[in-house]
BAGU-373823 format. One line per field, with one value per residue: x, y, z of N, C-alpha, C in turn. Coordinates in steps of 0.05 Angstrom, whole numbers, padded with zeros to 5 digits. Example, Ala and Ser with C-alpha at 12.3 -4.5 7.8 and 13.67 -1.06 7.14 Angstrom:
n.east <- (00264_00257)
n.north <- (-00114_-00045)
n.up <- (00156_00142)
ca.east <- (00246_00273)
ca.north <- (-00090_-00021)
ca.up <- (00156_00143)
c.east <- (00264_00258)
c.north <- (-00066_00001)
c.up <- (00156_00157)
//
This chain:
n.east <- (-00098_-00041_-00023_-00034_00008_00065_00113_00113_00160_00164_00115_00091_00053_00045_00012_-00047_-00066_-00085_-00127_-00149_-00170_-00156_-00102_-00104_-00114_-00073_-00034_-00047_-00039_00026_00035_00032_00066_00122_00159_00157_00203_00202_00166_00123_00072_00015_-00013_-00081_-00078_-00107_-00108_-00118_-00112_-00125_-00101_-00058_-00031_-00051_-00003_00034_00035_00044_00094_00125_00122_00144_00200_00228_00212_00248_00246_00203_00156_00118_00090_00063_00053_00051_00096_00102_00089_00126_00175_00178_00171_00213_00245_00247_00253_00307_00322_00304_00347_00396_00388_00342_00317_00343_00355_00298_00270_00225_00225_00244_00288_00325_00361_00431_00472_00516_00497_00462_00498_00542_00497_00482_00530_00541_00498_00509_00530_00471_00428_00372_00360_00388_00377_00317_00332_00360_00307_00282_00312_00325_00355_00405_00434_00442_00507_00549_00570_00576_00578_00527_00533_00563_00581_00600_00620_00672_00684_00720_00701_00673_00664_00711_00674_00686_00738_00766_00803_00810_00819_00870_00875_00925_00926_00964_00985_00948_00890_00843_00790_00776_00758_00722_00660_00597_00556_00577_00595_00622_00670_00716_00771_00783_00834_00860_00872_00850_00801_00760_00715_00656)
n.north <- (00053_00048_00108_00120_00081_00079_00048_00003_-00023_-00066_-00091_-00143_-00167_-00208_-00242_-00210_-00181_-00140_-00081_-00031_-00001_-00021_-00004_00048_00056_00036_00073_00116_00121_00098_00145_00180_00154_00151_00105_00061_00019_-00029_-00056_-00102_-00120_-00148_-00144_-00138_-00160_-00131_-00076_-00008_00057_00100_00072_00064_00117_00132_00104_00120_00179_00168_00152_00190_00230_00198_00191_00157_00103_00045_-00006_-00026_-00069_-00099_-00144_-00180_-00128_-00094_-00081_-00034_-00003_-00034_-00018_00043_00040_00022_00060_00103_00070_00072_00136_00146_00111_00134_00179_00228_00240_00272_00312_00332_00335_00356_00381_00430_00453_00478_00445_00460_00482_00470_00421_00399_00396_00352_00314_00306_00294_00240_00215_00220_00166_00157_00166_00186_00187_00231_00271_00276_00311_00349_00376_00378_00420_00463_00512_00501_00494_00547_00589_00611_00673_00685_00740_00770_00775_00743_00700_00657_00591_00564_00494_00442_00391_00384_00343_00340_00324_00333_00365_00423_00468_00541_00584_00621_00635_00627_00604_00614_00659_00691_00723_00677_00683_00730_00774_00743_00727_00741_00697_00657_00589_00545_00493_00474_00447_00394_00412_00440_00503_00516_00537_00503_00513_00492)
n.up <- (-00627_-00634_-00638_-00590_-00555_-00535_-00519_-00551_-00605_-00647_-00700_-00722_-00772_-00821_-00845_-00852_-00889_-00899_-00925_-00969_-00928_-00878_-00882_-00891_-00832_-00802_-00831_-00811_-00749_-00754_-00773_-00724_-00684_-00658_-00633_-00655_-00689_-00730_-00776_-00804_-00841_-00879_-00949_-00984_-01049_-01085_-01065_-01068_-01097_-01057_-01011_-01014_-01029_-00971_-00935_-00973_-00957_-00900_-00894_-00919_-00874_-00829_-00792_-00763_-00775_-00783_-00815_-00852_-00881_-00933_-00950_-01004_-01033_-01089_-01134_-01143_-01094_-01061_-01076_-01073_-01021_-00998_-01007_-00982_-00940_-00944_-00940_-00888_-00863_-00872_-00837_-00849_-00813_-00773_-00798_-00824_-00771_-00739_-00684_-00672_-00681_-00731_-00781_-00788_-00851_-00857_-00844_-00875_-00922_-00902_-00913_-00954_-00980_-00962_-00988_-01041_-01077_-01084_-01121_-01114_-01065_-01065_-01095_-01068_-01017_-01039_-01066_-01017_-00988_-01028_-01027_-01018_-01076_-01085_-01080_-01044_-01014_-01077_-01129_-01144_-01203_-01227_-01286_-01294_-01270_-01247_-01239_-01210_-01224_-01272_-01324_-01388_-01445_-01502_-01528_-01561_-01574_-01566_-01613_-01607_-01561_-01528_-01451_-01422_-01431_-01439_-01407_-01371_-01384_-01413_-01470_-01491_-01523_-01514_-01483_-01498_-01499_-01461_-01430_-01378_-01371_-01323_-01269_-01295_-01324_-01368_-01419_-01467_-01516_-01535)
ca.east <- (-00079_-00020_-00023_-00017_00025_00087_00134_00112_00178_00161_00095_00091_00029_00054_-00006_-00058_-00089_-00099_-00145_-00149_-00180_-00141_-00074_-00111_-00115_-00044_-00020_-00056_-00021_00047_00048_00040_00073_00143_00172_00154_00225_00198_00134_00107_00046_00008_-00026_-00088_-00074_-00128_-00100_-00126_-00099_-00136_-00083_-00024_-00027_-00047_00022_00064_00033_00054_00125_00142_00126_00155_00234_00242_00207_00277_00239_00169_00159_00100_00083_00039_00043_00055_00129_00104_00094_00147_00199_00170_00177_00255_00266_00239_00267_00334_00319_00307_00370_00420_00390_00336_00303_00357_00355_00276_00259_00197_00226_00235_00313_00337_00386_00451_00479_00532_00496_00452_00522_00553_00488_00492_00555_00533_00486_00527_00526_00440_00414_00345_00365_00412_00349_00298_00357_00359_00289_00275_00322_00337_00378_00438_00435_00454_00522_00549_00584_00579_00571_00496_00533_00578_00561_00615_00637_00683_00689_00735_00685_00671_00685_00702_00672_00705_00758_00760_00820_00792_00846_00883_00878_00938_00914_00988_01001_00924_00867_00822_00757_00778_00752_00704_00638_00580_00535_00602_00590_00654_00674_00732_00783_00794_00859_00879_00861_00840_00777_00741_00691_00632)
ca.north <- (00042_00059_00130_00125_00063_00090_00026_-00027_-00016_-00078_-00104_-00163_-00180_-00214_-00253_-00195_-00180_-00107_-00072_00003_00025_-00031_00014_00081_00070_00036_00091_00149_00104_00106_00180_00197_00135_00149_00086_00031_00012_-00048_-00069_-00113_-00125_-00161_-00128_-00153_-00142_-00112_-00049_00016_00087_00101_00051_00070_00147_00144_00090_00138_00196_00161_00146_00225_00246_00185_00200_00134_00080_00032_-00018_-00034_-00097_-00095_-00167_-00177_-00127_-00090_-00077_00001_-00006_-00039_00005_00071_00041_00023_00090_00118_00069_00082_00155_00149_00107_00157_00200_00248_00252_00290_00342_00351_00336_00382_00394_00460_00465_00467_00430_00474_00482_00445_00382_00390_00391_00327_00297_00305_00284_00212_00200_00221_00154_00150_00196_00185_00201_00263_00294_00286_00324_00376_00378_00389_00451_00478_00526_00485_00504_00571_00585_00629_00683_00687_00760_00761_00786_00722_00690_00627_00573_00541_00476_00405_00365_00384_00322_00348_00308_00325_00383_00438_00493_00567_00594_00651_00646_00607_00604_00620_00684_00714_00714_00656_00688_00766_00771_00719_00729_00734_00676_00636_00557_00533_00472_00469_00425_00388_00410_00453_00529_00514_00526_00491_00518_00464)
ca.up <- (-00608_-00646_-00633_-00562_-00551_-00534_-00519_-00575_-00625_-00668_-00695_-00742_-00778_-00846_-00858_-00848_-00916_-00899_-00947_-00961_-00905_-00853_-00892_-00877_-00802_-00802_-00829_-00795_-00720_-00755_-00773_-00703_-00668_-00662_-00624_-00675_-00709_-00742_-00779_-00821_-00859_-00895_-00955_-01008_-01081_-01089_-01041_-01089_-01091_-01021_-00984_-01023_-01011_-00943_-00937_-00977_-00929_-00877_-00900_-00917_-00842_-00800_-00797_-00753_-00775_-00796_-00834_-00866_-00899_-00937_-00961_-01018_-01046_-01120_-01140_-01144_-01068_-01047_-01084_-01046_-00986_-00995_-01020_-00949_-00911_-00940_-00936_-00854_-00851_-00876_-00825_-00861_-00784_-00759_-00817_-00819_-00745_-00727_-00655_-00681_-00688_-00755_-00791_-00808_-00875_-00858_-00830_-00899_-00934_-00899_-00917_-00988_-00983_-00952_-01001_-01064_-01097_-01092_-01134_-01114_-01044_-01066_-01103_-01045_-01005_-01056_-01070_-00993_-00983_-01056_-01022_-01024_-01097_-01093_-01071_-01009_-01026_-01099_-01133_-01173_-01232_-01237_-01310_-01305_-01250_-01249_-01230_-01224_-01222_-01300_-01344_-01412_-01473_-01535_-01527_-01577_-01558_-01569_-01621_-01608_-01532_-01498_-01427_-01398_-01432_-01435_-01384_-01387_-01396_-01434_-01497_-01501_-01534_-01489_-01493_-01507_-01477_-01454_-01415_-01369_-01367_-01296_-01263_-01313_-01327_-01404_-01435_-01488_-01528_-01539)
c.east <- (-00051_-00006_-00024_00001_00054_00115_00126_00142_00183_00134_00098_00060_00028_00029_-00040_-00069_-00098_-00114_-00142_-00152_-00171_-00112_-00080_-00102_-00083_-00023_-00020_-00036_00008_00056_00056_00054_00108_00166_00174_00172_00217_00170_00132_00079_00035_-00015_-00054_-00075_-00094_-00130_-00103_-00110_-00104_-00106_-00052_-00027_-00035_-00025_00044_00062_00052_00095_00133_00148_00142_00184_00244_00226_00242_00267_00212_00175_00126_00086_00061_00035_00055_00080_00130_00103_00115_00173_00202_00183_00203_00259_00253_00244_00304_00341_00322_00341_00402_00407_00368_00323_00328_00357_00324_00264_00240_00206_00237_00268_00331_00363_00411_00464_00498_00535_00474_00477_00539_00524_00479_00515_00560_00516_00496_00517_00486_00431_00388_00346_00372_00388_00335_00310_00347_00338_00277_00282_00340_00353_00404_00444_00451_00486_00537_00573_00592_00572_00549_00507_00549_00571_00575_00627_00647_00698_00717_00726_00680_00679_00680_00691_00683_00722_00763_00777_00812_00819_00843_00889_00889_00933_00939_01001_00976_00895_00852_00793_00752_00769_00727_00672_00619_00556_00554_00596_00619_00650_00702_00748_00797_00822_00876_00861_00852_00812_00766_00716_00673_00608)
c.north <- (00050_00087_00140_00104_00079_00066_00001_-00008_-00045_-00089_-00125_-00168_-00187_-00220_-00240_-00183_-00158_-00100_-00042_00013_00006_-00016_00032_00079_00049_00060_00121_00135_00107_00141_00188_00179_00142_00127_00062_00041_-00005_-00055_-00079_-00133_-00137_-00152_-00148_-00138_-00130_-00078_-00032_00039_00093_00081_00069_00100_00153_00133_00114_00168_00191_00168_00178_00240_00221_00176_00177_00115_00069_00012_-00027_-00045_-00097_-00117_-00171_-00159_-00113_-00077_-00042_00001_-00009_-00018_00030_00063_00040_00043_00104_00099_00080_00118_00162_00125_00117_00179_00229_00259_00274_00321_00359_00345_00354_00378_00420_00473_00463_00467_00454_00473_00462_00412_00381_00379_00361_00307_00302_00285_00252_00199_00205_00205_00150_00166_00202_00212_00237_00280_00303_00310_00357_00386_00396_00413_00459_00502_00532_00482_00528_00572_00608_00654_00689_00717_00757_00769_00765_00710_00656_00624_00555_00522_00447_00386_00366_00361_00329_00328_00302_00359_00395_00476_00520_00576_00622_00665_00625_00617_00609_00638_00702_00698_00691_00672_00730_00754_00757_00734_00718_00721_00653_00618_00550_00517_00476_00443_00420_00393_00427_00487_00531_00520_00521_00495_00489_00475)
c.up <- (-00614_-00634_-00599_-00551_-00555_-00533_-00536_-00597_-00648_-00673_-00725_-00751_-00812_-00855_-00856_-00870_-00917_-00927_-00954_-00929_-00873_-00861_-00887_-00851_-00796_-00809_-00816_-00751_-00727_-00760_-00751_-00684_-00675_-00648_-00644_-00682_-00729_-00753_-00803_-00822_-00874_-00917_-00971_-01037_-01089_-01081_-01074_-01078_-01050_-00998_-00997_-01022_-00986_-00937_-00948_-00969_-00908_-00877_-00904_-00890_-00828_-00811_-00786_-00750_-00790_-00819_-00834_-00884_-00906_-00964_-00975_-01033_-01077_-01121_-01132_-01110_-01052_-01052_-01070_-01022_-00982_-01004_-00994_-00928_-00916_-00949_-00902_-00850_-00847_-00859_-00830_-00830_-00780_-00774_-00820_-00794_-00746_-00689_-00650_-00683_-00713_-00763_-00804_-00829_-00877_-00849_-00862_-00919_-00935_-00909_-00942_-00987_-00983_-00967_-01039_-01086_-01099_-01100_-01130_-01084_-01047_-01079_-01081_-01033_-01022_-01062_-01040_-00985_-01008_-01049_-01017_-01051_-01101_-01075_-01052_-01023_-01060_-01105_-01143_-01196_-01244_-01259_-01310_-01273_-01259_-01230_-01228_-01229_-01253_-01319_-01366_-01432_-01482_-01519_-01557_-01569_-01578_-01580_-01619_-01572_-01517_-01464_-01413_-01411_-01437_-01410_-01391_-01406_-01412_-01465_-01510_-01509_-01518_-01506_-01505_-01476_-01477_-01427_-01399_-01362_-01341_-01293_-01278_-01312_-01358_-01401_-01452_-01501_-01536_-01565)
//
């Protein structure tokens, strides 16, 4: 019913005791049900692998469920599911939509950007298009970036090379680790 119900967008059934295989065919209805916003459930403790991977199936493909409440059951459950709903609420539909137009670099970019402080979030992200890894324009022979974001440790000035009367990076011994110091043109051997 699920799967063709097009205008239900909440279903409640807290006290519902689902089992594996009442979580199978719940979740095989939400994969393809894209109107439900709202649902909750009622699980047994007893729910085995079988319920909880078709459930966290479900949750990887559906970009707009907003919230699943999933009463009853085991902390490992519940945790998943708040890490996929607050995955669809920063938006991850709009970036992997399957209506076949994909997300530009620069809407993957602002959405990094939005999830910053969750690092759970900011992995998936990165995980999903590891191509926001590499960096645009870089030469392949580059060996050192540098950054501001760098927070140095300990600081450790490289004698014999003041940084405002020789290059930063001449001379240096390849396979030399060096840290940069934010805001400044120094570097720090480590």
């Amino acid at each position: 019913a699920l799967k063709k119900n097009q205008k239900l967008t909440t279903l409640n059934l807290p006290r519902s005791n689902l089992t594996d295989e009442g979580i199978s065919h719940l979740a095989q209805g939400l994969t393809v049900n894209k109107t439900l916003k709202k649902v909750e459930v009622g699980v047994s403790k007893t729910v085995g692998d079988t319920g909880i991977h078709a459930l966290m199936d479900m949750l990887e493909h559906n970009y707009e469920l907003e919230r699943l409440v999933v009463s009853s059951a085991n902390q490992s459950i519940k945790e998943k599911t708040e890490y996929y709903m607050r995955l669809n609420e920063v938006g991850r539909g709009n970036l992997l939509n399957a209506s076949g137009k994909a997300a530009s670099r620069e809407q993957w970019v602002e959405m990094l950007i939005s999830v910053i402080e969750d690092l759970d979030c900011l992995f998936y992200f990165i995980n999903a298009n590891p191509t926001l890894c590499q960096f645009a324009n870089l030469p392949q022979t580059a060996s050192v970036i540098i950054t501001e974001e760098i927070k140095v440790a300990r600081r450790h000035t490289l004698s014999g090379y003041p940084t405002s009367s020789k290059p930063l990076l001449d001379d240096l011994d390849e396979g030399a680790n060096l840290q940069f110091t934010p805001g400044t043109r120094r570097a720090s051997a480590i």
